[in-house]
TORKOL-4160 file (C-alpha; in steps of 0.2 Angstrom, whole numbers, padded with zeros to 4 digits, m for minus):
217
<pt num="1" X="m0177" Y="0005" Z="0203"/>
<pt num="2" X="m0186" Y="m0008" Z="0189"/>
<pt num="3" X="m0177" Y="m0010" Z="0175"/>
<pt num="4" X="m0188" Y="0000" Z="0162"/>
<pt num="5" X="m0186" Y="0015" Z="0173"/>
<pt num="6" X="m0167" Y="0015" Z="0172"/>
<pt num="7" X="m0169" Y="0012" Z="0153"/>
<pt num="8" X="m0180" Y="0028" Z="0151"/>
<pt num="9" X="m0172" Y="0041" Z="0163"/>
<pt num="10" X="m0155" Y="0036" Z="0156"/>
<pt num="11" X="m0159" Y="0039" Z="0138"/>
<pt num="12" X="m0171" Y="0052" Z="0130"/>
<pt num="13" X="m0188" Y="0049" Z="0129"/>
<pt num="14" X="m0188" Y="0054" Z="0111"/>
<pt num="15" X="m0198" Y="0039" Z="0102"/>
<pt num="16" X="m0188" Y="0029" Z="0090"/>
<pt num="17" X="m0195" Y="0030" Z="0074"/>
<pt num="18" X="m0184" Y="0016" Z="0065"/>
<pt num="19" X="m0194" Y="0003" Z="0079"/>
<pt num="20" X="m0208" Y="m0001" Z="0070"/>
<pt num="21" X="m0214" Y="m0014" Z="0083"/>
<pt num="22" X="m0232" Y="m0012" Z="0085"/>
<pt num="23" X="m0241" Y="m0010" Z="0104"/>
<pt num="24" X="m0243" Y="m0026" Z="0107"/>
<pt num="25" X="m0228" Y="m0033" Z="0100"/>
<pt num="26" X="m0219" Y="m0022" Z="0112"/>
<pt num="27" X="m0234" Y="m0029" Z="0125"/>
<pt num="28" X="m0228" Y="m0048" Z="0121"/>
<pt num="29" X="m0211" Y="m0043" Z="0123"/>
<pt num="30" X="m0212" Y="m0033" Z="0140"/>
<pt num="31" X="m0221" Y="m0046" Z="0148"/>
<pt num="32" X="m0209" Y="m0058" Z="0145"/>
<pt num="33" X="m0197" Y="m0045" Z="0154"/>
<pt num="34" X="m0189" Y="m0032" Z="0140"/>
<pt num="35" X="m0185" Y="m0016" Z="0149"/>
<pt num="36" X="m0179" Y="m0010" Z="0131"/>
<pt num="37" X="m0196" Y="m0015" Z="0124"/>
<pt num="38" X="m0209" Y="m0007" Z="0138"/>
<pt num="39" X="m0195" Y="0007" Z="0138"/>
<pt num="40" X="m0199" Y="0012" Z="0120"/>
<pt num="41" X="m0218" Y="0009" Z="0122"/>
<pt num="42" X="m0219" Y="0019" Z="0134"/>
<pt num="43" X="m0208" Y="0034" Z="0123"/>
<pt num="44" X="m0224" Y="0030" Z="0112"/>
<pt num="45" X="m0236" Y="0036" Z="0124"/>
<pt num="46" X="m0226" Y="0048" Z="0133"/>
<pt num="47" X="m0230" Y="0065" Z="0127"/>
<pt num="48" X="m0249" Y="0060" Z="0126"/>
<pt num="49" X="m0248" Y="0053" Z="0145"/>
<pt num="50" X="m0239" Y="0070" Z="0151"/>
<pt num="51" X="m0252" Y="0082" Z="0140"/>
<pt num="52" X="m0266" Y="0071" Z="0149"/>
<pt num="53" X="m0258" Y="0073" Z="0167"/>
<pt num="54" X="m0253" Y="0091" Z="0164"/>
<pt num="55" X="m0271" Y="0098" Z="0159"/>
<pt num="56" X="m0276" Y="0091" Z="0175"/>
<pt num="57" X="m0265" Y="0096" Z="0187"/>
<pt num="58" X="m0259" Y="0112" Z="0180"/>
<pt num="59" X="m0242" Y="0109" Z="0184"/>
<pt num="60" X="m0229" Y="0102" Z="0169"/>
<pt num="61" X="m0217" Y="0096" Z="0182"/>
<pt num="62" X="m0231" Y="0088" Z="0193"/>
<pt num="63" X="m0237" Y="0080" Z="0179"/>
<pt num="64" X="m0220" Y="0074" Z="0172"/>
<pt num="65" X="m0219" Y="0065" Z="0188"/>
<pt num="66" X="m0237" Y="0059" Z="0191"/>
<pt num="67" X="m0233" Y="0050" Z="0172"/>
<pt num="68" X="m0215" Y="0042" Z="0179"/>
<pt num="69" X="m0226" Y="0036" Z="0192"/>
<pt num="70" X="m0240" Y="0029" Z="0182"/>
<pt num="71" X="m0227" Y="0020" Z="0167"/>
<pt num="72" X="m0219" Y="0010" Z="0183"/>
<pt num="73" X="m0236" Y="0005" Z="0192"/>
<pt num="74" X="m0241" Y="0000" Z="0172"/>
<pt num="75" X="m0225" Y="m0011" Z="0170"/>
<pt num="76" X="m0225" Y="m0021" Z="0187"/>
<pt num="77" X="m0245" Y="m0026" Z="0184"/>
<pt num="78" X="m0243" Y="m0028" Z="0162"/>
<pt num="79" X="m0251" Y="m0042" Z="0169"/>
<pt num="80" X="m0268" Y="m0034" Z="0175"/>
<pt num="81" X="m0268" Y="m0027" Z="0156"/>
<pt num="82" X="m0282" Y="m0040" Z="0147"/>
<pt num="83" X="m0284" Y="m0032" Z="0129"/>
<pt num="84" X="m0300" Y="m0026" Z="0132"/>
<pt num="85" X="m0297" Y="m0007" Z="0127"/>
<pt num="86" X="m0281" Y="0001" Z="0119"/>
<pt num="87" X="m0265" Y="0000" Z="0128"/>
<pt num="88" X="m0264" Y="0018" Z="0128"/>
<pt num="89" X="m0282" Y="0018" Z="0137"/>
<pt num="90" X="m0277" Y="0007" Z="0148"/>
<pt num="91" X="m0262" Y="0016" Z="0152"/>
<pt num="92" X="m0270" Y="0032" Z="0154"/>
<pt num="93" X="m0281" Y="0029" Z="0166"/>
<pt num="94" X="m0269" Y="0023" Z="0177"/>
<pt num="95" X="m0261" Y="0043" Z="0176"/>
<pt num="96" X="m0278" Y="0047" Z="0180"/>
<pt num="97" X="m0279" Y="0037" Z="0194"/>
<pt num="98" X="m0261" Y="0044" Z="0200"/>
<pt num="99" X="m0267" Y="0062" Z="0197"/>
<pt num="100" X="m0283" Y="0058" Z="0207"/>
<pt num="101" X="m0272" Y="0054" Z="0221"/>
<pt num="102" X="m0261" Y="0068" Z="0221"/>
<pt num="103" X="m0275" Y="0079" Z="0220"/>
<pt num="104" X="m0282" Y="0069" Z="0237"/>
<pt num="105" X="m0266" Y="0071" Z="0246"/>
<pt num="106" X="m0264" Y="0091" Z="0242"/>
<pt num="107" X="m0284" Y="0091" Z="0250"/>
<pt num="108" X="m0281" Y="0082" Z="0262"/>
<pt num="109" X="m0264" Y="0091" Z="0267"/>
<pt num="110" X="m0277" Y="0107" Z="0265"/>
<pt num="111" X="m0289" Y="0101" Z="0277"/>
<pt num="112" X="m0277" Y="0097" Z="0290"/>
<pt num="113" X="m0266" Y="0114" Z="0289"/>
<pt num="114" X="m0286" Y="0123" Z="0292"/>
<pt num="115" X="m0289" Y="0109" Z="0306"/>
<pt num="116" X="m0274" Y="0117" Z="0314"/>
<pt num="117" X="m0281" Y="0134" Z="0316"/>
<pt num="118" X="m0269" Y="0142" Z="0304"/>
<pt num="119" X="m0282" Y="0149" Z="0293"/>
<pt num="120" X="m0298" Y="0160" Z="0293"/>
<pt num="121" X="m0316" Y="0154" Z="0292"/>
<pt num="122" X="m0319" Y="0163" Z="0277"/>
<pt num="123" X="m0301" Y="0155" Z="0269"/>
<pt num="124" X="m0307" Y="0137" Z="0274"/>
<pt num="125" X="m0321" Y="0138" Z="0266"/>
<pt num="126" X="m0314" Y="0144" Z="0251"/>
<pt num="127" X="m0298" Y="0133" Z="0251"/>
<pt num="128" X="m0312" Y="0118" Z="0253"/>
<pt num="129" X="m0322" Y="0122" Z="0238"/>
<pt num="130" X="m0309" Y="0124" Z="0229"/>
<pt num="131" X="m0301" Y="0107" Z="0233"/>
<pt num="132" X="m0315" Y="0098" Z="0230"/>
<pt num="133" X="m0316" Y="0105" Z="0211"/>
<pt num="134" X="m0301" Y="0096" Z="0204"/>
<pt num="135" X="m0307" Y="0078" Z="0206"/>
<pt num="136" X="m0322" Y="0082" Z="0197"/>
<pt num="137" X="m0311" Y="0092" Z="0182"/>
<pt num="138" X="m0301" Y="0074" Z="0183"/>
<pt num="139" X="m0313" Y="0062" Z="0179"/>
<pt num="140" X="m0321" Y="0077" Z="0165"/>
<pt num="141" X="m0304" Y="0077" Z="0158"/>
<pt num="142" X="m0304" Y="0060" Z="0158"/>
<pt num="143" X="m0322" Y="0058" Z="0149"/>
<pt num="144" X="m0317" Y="0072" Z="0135"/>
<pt num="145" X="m0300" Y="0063" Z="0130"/>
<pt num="146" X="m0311" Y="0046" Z="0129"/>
<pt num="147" X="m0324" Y="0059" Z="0119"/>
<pt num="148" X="m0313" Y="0066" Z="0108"/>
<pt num="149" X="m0306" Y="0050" Z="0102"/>
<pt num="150" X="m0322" Y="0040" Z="0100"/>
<pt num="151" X="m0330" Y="0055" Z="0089"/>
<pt num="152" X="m0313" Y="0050" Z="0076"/>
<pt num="153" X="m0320" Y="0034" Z="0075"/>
<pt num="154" X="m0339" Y="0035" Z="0074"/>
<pt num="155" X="m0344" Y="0034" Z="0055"/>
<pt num="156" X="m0342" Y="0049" Z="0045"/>
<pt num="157" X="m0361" Y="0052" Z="0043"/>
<pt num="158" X="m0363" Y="0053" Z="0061"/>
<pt num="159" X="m0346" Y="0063" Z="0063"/>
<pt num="160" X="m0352" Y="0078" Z="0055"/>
<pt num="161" X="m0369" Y="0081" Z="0062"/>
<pt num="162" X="m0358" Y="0078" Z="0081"/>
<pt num="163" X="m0345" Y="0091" Z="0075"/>
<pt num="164" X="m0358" Y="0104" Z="0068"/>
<pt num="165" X="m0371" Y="0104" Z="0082"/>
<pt num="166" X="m0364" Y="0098" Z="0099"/>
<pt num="167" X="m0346" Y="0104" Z="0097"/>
<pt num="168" X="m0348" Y="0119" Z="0085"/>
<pt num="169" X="m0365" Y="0122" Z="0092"/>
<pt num="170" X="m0376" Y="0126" Z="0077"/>
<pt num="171" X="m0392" Y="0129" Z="0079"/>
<pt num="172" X="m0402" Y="0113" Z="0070"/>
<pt num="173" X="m0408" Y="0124" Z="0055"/>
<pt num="174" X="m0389" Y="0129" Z="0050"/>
<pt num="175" X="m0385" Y="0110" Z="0053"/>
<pt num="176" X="m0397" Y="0107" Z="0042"/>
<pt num="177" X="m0392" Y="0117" Z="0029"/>
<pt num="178" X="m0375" Y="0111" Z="0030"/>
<pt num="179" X="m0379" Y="0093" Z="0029"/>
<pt num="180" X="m0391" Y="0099" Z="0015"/>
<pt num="181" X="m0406" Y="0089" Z="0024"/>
<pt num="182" X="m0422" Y="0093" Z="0033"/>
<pt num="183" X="m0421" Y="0101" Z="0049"/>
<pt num="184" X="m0433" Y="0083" Z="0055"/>
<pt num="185" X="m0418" Y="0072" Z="0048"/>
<pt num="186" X="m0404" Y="0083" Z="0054"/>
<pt num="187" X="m0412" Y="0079" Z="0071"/>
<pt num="188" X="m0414" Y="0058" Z="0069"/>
<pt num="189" X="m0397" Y="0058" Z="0060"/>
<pt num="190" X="m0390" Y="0069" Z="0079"/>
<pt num="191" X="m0402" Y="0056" Z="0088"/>
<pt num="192" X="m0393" Y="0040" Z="0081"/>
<pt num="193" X="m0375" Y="0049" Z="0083"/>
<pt num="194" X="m0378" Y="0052" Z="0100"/>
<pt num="195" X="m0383" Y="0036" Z="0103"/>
<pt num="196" X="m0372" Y="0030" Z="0092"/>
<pt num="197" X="m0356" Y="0038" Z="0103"/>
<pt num="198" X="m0364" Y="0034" Z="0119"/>
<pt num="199" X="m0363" Y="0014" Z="0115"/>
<pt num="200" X="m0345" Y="0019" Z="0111"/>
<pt num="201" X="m0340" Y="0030" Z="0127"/>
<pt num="202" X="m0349" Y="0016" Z="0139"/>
<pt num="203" X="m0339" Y="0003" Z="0131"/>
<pt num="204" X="m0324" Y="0009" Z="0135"/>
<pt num="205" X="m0328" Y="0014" Z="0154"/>
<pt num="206" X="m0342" Y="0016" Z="0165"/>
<pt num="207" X="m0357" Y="0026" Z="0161"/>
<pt num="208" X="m0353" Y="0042" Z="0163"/>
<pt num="209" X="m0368" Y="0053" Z="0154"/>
<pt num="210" X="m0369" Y="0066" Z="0166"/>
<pt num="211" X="m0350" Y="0071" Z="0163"/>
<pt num="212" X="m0355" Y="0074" Z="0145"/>
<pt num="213" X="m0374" Y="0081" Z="0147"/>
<pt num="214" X="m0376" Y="0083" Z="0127"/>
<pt num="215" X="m0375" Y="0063" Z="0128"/>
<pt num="216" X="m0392" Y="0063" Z="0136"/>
<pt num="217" X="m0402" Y="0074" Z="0127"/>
């Protein structure tokens, strides 16, 4: 059992709000070894992990587990972990990735309980469909977090005409009228948004507009 994981399951994993240390001070320090350090940072991004797990596998516990698995796998390659996004990015695609597994395993566990004759044709090829329809609801959750956070941080202007026409669905004259623009603005100010997100979204992983079809409109 690593050291960080003996610090976290023997204490709570209430965050510490008197330890002000930011990510990366808490980075610096867990590299250089600190269970106690990568055992509060990863309090930090606990509840976040476990709400990002359990909205994919459905399953609170599961997900409890997949994000225990994920936290450890995160400490013994902090290493791998190059600055390039957010910690907690980093971090959560790597309870992605564990769920992504799981959900393999439990298909490929179906699969082989049909292979051994134990279920109806018509139960096969239900049990199939709907095995192959969580992977694709993982990498969709995946996409919407990374969605949901870059439309924070996309500037104001843009924000608002996002929020009223892609997410609120508006038709473009109500937009419009919100904004208190013409309907041809309202459309070049949603047309530099979107672009404006997409830039954002790619940055941060790998093309991925046909998870989020209002991107390429």
């Amino acid at each position: 059992m690593s050291g960080w994981y003996y610090v976290c399951t023997t204490t709570s994993m209430r965050l510490d709000t008197n330890d002000t240390r930011s990510d990366l001070q808490l980075l610096k320090l867990s590299r250089s070894g600190d269970c106690d350090a990568f055992g509060q940072l990863a309090r930090k991004h606990y509840r976040s992990c476990v709400n990002v797990a359990t909205s994919i596998l459905r399953d609170r516990t599961e997900a409890e587990d997949e994000v225990q698995k994920a936290l450890s796998k995160a400490f013994e390659h902090l290493d791998q972990y190059l600055g390039d996004a957010e910690f907690f990015t980093w971090l959560v695609r790597i309870v992605v990735n564990e769920c992504r597994m799981l959900i393999r395993a439990k298909k490929r566990a179906r699969i082989l309980y049909l292979s051994d004759g134990n279920a109806s044709e018509d139960r096969h090829s239900e049990l199939l469909s709907s095995a192959a329809d969580p992977e694709y609801q993982v990498v969709k959750c995946e996409m919407i977090d990374v969605l949901n956070t870059e439309i924070r941080h996309i500037p104001p202007l843009f924000r608002e005409v996002i929020l009223l026409r892609d997410v609120n669905e508006l038709p473009m004259s109500e937009v419009a009228g919100r904004l208190g623009i013409t309907v041809s603005a309202a459309k070049s100010r949603l047309l530099r948004a979107r672009n404006e997100l997409r830039r954002r979204v790619t940055s941060r992983f790998a093309p991925a507009g046909h998870m989020m079809p209002f991107l390429t409109k």
